[in-house]
Structures are given as structure tokens and as C-alpha cells.
ROVEX-906657 format. One record per residue: residue number from 1; residue in three letters; x, y, z of N, C-alpha, C in turn. Coordinates in nm, 3 decimals. Example, Ala and Ser with C-alpha at 12.3 -4.5 7.8 and 13.67 -1.06 7.14 Angstrom:
<pts>
pos_code_n_x_n_y_n_z_ca_x_ca_y_ca_z_c_x_c_y_c_z
1_ALA_1.319_-0.569_0.780_1.230_-0.450_0.780_1.320_-0.330_0.780;
2_SER_1.285_-0.225_0.708_1.367_-0.106_0.714_1.290_0.003_0.787;
</pts>
This chain:
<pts>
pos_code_n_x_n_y_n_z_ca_x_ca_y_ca_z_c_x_c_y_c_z
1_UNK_11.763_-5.202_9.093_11.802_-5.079_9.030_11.902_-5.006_9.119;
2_UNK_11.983_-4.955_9.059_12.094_-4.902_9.122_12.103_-4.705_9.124;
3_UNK_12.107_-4.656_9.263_12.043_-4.509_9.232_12.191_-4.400_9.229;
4_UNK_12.167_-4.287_9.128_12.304_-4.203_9.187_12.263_-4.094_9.195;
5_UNK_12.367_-3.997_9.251_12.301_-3.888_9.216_12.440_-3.774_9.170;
6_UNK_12.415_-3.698_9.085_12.498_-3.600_9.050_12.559_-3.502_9.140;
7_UNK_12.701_-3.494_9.101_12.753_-3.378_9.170_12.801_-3.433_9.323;
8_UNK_12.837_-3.567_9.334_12.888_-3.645_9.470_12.973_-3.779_9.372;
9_UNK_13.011_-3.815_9.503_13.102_-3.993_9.442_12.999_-4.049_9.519;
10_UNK_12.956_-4.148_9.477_12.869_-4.268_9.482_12.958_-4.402_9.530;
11_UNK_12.874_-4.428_9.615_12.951_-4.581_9.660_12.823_-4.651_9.661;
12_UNK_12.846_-4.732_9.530_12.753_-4.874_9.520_12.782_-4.992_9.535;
13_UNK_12.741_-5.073_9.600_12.759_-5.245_9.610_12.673_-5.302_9.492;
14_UNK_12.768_-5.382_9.466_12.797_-5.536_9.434_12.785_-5.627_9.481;
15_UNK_12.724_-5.771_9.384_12.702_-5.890_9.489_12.854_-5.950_9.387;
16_UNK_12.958_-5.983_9.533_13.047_-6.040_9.475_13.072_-6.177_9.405;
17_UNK_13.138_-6.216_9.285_13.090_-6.302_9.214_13.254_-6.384_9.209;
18_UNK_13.250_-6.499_9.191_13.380_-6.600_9.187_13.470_-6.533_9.090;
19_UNK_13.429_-6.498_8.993_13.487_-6.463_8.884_13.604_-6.318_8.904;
20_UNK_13.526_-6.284_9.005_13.628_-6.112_9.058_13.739_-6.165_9.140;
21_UNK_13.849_-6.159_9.030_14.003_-6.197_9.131_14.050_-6.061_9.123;
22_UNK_14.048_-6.036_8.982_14.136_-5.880_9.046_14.061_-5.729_9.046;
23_UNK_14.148_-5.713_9.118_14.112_-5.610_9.233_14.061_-5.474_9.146;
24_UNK_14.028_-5.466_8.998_14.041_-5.370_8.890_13.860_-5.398_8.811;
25_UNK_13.838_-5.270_8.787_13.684_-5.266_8.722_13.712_-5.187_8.688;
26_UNK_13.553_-5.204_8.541_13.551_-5.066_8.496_13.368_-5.071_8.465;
27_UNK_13.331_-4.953_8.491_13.196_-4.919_8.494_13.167_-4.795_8.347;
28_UNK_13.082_-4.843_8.315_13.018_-4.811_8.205_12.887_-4.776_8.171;
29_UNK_12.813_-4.604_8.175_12.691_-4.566_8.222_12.623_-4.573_8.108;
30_UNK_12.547_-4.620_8.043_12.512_-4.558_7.858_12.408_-4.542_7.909;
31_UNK_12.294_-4.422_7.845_12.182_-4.396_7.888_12.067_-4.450_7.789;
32_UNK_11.983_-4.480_7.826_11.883_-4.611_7.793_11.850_-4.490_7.675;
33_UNK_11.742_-4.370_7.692_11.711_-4.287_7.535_11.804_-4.173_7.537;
34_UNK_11.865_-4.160_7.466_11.940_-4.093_7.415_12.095_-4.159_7.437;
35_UNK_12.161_-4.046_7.438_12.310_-4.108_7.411_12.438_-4.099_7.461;
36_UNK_12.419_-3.997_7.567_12.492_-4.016_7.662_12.563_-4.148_7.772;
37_UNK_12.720_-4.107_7.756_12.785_-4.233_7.800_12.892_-4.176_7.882;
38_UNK_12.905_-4.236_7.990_13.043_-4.240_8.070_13.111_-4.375_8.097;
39_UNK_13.257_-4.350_8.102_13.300_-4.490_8.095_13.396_-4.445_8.218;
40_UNK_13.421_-4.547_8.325_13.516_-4.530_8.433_13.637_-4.600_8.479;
41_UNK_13.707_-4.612_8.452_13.838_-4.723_8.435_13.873_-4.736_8.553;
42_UNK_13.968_-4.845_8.626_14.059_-4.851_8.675_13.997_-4.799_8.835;
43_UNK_13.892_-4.891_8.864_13.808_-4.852_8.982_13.841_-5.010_9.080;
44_UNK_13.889_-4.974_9.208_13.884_-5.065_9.275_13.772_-5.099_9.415;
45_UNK_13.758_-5.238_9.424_13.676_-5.255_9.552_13.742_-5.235_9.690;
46_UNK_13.638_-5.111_9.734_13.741_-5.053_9.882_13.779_-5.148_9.999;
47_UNK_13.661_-5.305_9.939_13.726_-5.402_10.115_13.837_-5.483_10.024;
48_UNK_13.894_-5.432_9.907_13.988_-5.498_9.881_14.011_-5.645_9.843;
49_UNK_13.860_-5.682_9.789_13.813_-5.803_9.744_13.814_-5.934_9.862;
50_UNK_13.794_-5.922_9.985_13.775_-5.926_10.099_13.710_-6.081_10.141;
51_UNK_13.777_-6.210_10.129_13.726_-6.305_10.089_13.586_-6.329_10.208;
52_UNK_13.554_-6.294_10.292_13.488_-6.279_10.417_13.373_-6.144_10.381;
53_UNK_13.369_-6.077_10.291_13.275_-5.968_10.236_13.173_-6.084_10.122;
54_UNK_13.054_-6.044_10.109_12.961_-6.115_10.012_12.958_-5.978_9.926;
55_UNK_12.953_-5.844_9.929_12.943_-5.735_9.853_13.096_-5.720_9.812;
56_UNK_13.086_-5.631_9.722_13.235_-5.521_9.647_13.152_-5.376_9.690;
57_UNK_13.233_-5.298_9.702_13.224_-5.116_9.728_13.262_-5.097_9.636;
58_UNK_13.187_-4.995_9.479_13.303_-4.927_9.415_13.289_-4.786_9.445;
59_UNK_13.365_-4.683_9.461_13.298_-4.571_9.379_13.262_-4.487_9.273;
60_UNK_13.201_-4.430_9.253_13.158_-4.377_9.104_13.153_-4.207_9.083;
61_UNK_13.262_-4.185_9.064_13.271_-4.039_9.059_13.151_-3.944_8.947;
62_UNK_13.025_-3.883_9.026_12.982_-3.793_8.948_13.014_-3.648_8.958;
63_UNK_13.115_-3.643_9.062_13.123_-3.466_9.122_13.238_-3.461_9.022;
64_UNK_13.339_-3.485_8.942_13.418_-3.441_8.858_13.396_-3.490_8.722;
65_UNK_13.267_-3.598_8.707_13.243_-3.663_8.565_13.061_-3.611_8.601;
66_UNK_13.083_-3.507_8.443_12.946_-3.484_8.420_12.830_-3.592_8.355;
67_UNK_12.749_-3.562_8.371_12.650_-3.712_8.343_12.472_-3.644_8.371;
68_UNK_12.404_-3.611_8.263_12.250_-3.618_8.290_12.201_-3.643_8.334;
69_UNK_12.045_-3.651_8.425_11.956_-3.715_8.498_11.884_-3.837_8.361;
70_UNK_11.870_-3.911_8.434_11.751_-4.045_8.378_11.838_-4.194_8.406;
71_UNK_11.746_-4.260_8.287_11.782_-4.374_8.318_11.889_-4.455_8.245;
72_UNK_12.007_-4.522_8.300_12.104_-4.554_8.247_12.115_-4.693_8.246;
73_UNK_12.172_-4.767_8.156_12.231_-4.920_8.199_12.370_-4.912_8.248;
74_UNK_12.413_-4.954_8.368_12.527_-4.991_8.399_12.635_-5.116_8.375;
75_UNK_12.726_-5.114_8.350_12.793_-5.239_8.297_12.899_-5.259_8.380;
76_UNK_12.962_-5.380_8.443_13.008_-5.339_8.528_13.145_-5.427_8.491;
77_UNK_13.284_-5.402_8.444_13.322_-5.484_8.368_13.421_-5.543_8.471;
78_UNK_13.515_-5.672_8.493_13.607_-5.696_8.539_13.683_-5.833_8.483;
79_UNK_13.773_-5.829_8.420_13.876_-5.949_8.317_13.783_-5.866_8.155;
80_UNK_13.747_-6.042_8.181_13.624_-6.066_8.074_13.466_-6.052_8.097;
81_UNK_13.402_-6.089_8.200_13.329_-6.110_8.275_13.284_-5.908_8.238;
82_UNK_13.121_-5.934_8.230_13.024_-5.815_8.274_12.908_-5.836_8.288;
83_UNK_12.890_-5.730_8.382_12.756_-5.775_8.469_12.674_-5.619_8.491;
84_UNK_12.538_-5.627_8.372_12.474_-5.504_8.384_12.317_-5.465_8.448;
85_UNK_12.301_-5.337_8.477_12.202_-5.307_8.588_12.179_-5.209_8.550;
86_UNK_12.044_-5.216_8.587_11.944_-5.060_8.561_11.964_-4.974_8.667;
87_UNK_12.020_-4.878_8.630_12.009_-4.714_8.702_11.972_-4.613_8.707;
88_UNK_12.006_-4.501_8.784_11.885_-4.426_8.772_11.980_-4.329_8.834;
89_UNK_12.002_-4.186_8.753_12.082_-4.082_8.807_11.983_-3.966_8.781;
90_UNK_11.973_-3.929_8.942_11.944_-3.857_8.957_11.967_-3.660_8.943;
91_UNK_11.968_-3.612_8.877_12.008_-3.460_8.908_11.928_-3.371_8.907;
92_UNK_11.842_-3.401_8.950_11.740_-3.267_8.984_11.659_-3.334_9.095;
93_UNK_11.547_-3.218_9.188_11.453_-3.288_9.236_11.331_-3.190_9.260;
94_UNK_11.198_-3.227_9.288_11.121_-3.090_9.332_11.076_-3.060_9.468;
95_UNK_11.073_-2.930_9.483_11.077_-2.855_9.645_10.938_-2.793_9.655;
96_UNK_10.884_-2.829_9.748_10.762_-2.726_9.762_10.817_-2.568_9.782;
97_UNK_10.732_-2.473_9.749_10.840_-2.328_9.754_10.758_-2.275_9.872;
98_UNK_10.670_-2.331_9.945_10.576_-2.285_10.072_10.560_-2.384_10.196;
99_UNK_10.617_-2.377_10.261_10.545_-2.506_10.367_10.647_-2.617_10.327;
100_UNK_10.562_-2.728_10.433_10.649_-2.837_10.446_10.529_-2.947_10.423;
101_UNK_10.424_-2.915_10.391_10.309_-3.026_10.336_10.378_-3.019_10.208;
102_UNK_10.256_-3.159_10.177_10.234_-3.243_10.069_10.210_-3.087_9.943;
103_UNK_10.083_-3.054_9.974_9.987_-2.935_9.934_10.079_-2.835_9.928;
104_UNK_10.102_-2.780_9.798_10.156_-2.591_9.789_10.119_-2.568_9.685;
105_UNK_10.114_-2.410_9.722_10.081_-2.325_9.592_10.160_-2.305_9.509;
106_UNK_10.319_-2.382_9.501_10.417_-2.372_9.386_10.527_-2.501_9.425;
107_UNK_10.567_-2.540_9.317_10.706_-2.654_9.325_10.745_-2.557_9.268;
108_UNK_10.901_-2.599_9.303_11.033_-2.548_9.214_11.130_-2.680_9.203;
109_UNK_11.193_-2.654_9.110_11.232_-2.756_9.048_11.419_-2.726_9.046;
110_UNK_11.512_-2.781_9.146_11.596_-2.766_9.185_11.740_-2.844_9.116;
111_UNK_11.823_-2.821_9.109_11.974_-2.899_9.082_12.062_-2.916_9.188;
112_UNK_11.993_-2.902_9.315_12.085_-2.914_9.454_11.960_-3.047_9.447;
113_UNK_12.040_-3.180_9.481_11.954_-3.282_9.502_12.070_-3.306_9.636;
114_UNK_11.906_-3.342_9.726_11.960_-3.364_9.901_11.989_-3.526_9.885;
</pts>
């Protein structure tokens, strides 16, 4: 499963595959219930398809592309060739509002995810 989180660029690996000659992807978020979709064009691997790398780097812009918390399928397209993965975007998280234990007398429930 592949994790993101909102409101940052994401750099996820890839297990690089024979089939990736050029240097061009496109990533594709659809969310498993409901219906939210982002599509990302024209994304390259930062070692530059690196014949000596076993991974690809892409990044995945969520700080200027809005996108919900849950769970998404990722698609990861390059030619013809796609290759999809379960994700998981994160945008929220919960804070104890007392202390630094486990145990409090309140969560709060935040949109700054650390």
C-alpha cells in the first residue's frame, strides 16, 4: 500500500519494470467509495530512469492538487503499460488535547497531518 498525505508533494517509489523506457508517467488517484479522481500527467522519474536504480522516484503533487482523505487505487501509467496500487491519503489525524499519553480526557481531530 502506498501512503500520502495532503497538502505536501509526495515522493513515492516504484519497482522499476523493463517496460519503462521513457522517462514520462502519468498517475491516476480514483477513490475506491465514492468518486473522487485526480489524474497527473507528464510526471518524470527523478534518477532519470537510472539503469543501475531497481526503484523510479515520482512525485505527486497534493499541496496544489486538492484530493480527500481515504482510500484510493493508484494507476500508474507509462506507453501502454499500467500498473495499479492501493493507497491511502491521508488528511486528517487525531491529537490528544492533554498530555502526551496514550489516555486523555479529549482527542481533537486535526487537518495539520505531521
Amino acid at each position: 500500500m502506498k501512503h500520502l498525505k495532503t497538502g505536501v508533494v509526495n515522493t513515492l517509489s516504484f519497482i522499476k519494470l523493463k517496460s519503462f523506457t521513457v522517462n514520462s508517467f502519468s498517475v491516476t488517484l480514483t477513490k475506491v467509495v465514492g468518486t473522487d479522481t485526480l489524474t497527473l500527467s507528464s510526471l518524470t522519474d527523478l534518477n532519470g530512469l537510472d539503469p543501475c536504480k531497481d526503484f523510479i522516484k515520482i512525485n505527486i503533487d497534493l499541496l496544489s492538487n486538492t484530493l480527500s482523505g481515504g482510500e484510493y487505487v493508484l494507476s500508474l501509467t507509462n506507453g501502454d503499460k499500467t500498473e495499479s496500487y492501493l493507497s491511502h491519503v491521508k488528511s486528517y489525524q487525531y491529537n490528544n488535547a492533554t498530555g502526551t499519553s496514550i489516555y486523555s480526557d479529549s482527542v481533537v481531530l486535526s487537518n495539520t497531518v505531521d
